[in-house]
PyMOL CGO cylinders between C-alpha atoms (Angstrom):
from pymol import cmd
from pymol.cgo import CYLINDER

trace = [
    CYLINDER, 68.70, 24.74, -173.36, 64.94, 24.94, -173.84, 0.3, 1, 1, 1, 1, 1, 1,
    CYLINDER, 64.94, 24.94, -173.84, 64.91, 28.82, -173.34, 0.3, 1, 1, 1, 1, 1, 1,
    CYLINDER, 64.91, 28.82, -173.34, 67.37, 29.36, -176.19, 0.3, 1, 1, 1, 1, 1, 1,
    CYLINDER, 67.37, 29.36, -176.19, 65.19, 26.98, -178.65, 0.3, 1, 1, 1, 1, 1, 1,
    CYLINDER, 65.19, 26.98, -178.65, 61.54, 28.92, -177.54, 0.3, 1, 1, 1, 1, 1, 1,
    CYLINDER, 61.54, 28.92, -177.54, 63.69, 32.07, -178.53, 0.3, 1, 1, 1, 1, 1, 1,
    CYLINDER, 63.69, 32.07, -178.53, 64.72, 31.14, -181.65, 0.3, 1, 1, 1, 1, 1, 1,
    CYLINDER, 64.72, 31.14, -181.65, 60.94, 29.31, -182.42, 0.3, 1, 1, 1, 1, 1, 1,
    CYLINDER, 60.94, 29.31, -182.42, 58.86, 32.38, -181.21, 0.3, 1, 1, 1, 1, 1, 1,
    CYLINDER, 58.86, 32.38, -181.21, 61.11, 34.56, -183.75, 0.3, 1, 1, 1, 1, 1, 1,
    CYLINDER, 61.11, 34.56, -183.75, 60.51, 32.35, -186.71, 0.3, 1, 1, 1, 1, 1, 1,
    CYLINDER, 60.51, 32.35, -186.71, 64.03, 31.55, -187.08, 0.3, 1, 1, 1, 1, 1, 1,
    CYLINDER, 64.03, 31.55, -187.08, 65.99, 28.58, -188.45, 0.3, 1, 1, 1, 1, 1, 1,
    CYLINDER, 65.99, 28.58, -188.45, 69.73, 27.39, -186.15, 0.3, 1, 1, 1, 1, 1, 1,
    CYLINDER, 69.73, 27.39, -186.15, 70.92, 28.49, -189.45, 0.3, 1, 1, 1, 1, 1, 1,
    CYLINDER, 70.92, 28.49, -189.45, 70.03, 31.92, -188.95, 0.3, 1, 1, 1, 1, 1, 1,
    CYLINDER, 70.03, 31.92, -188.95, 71.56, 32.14, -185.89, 0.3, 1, 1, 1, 1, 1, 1,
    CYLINDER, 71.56, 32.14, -185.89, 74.31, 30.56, -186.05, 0.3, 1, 1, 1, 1, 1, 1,
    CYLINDER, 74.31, 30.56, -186.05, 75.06, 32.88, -189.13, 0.3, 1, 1, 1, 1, 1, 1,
    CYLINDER, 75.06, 32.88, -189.13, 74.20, 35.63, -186.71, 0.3, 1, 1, 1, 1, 1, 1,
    CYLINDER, 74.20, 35.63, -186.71, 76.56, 34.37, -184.37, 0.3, 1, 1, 1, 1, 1, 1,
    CYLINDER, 76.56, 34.37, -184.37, 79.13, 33.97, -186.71, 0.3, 1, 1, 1, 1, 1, 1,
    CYLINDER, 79.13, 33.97, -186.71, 79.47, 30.01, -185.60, 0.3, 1, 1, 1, 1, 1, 1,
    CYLINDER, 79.47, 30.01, -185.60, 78.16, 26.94, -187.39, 0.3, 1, 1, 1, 1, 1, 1,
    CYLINDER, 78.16, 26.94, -187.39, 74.36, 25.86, -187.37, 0.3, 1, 1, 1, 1, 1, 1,
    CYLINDER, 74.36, 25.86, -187.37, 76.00, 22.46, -185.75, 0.3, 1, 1, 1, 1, 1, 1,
    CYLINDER, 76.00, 22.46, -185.75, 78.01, 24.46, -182.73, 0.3, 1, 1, 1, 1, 1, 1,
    CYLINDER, 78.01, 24.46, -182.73, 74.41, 26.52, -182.01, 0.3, 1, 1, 1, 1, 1, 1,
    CYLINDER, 74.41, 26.52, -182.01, 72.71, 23.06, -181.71, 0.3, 1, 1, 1, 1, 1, 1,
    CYLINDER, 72.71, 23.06, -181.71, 75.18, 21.81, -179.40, 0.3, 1, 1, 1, 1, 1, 1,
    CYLINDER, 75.18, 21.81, -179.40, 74.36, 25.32, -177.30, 0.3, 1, 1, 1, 1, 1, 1,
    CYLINDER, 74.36, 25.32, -177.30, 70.18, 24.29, -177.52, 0.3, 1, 1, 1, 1, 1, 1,
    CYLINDER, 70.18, 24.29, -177.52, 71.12, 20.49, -176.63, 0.3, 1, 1, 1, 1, 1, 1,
    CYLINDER, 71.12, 20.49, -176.63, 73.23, 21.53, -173.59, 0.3, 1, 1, 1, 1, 1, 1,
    CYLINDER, 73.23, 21.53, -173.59, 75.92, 19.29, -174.88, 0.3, 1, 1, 1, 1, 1, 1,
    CYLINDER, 75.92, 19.29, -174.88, 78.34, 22.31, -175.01, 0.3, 1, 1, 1, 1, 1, 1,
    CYLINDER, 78.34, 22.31, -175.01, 78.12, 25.53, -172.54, 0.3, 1, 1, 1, 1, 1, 1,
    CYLINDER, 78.12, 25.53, -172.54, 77.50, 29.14, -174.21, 0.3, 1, 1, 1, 1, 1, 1,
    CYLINDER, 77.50, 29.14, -174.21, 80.88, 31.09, -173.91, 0.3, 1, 1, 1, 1, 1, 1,
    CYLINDER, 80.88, 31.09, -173.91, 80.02, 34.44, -172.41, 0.3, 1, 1, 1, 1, 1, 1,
    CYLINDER, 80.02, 34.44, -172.41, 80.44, 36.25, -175.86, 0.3, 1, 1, 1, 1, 1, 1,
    CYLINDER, 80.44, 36.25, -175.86, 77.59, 34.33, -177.35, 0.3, 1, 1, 1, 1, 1, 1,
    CYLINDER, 77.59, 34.33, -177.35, 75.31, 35.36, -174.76, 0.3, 1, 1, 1, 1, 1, 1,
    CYLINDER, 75.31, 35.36, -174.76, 76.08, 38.78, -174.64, 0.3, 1, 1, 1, 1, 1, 1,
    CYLINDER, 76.08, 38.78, -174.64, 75.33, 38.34, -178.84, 0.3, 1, 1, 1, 1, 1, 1,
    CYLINDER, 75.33, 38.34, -178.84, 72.01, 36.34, -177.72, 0.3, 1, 1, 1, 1, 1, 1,
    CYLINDER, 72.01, 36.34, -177.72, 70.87, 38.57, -175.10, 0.3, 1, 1, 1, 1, 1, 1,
    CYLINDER, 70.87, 38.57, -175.10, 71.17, 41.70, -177.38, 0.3, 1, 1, 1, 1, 1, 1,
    CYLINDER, 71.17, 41.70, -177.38, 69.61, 39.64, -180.47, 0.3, 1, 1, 1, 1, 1, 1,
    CYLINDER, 69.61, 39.64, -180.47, 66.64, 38.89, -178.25, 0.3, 1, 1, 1, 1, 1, 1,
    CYLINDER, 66.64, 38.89, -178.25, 66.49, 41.86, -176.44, 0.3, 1, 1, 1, 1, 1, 1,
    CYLINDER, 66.49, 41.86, -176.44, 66.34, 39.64, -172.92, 0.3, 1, 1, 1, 1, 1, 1,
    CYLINDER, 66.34, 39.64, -172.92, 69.01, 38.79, -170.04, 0.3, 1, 1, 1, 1, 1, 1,
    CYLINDER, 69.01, 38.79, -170.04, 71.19, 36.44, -169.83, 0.3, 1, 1, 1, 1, 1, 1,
    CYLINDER, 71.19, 36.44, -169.83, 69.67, 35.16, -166.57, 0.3, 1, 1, 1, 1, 1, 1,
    CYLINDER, 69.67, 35.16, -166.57, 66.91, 34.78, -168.89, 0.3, 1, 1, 1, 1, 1, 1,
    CYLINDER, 66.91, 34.78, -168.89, 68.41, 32.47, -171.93, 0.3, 1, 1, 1, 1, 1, 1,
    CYLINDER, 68.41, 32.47, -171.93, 70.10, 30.80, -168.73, 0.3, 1, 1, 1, 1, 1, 1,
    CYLINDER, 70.10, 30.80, -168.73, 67.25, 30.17, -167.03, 0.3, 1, 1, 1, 1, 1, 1,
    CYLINDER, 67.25, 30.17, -167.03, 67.79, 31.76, -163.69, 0.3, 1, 1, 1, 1, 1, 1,
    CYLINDER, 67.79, 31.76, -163.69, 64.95, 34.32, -163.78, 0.3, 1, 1, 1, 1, 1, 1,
    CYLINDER, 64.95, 34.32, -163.78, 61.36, 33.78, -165.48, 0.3, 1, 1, 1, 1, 1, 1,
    CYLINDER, 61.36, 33.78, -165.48, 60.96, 37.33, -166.73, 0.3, 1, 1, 1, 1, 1, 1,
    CYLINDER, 60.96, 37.33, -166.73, 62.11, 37.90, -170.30, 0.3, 1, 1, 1, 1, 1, 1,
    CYLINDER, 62.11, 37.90, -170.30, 62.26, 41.88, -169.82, 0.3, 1, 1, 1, 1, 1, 1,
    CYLINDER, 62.26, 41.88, -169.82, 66.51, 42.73, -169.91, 0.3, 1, 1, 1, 1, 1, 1,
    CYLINDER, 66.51, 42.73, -169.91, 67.77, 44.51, -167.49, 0.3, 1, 1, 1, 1, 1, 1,
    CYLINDER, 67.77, 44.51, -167.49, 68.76, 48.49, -167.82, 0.3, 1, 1, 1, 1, 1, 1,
    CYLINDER, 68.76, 48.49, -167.82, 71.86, 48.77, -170.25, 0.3, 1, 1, 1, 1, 1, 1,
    CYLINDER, 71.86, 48.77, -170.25, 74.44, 51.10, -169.56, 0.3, 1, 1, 1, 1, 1, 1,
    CYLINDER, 74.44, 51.10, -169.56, 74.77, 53.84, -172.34, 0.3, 1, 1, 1, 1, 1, 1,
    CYLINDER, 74.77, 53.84, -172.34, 78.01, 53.83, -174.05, 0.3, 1, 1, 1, 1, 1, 1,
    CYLINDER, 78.01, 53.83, -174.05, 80.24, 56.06, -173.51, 0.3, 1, 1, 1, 1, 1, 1,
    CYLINDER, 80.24, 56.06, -173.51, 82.09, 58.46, -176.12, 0.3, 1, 1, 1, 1, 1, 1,
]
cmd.load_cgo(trace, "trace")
């Protein structure tokens, strides 16, 4: 996944650092980049927050980075 590498690249970070974000090996984030394994929805929900975008975004559905409204939490 392209988006997820330009991500990663326009923060200045290593696969190592996010994988250790993640909580996942640096070698099970590559296979997320490469395509060769799909993102379980937990990751993205990690990545979107990390990156502050949607996951249409990282998915490539929409073109604009900007996330959509969050829901506050609720006590």
């Amino acid at each position: 996944m392209n988006r997820l590498k330009d991500l990663r690249e326009d923060n200045d970070l290593t696969q190592q650092n996010i994988a250790k974000k993640l909580g996942i090996s640096q070698r099970g984030y590559s296979h997320y980049e490469t395509g060769d394994n799909n993102i379980p929805i937990n990751i993205l929900i990690k990545l979107a927050y990390f990156y502050n975008t949607s996951i249409d975004y990282i998915l490539g559905i929409t073109n604009i980075k900007k996330p959509y409204e969050r829901k506050k939490e609720q006590s």
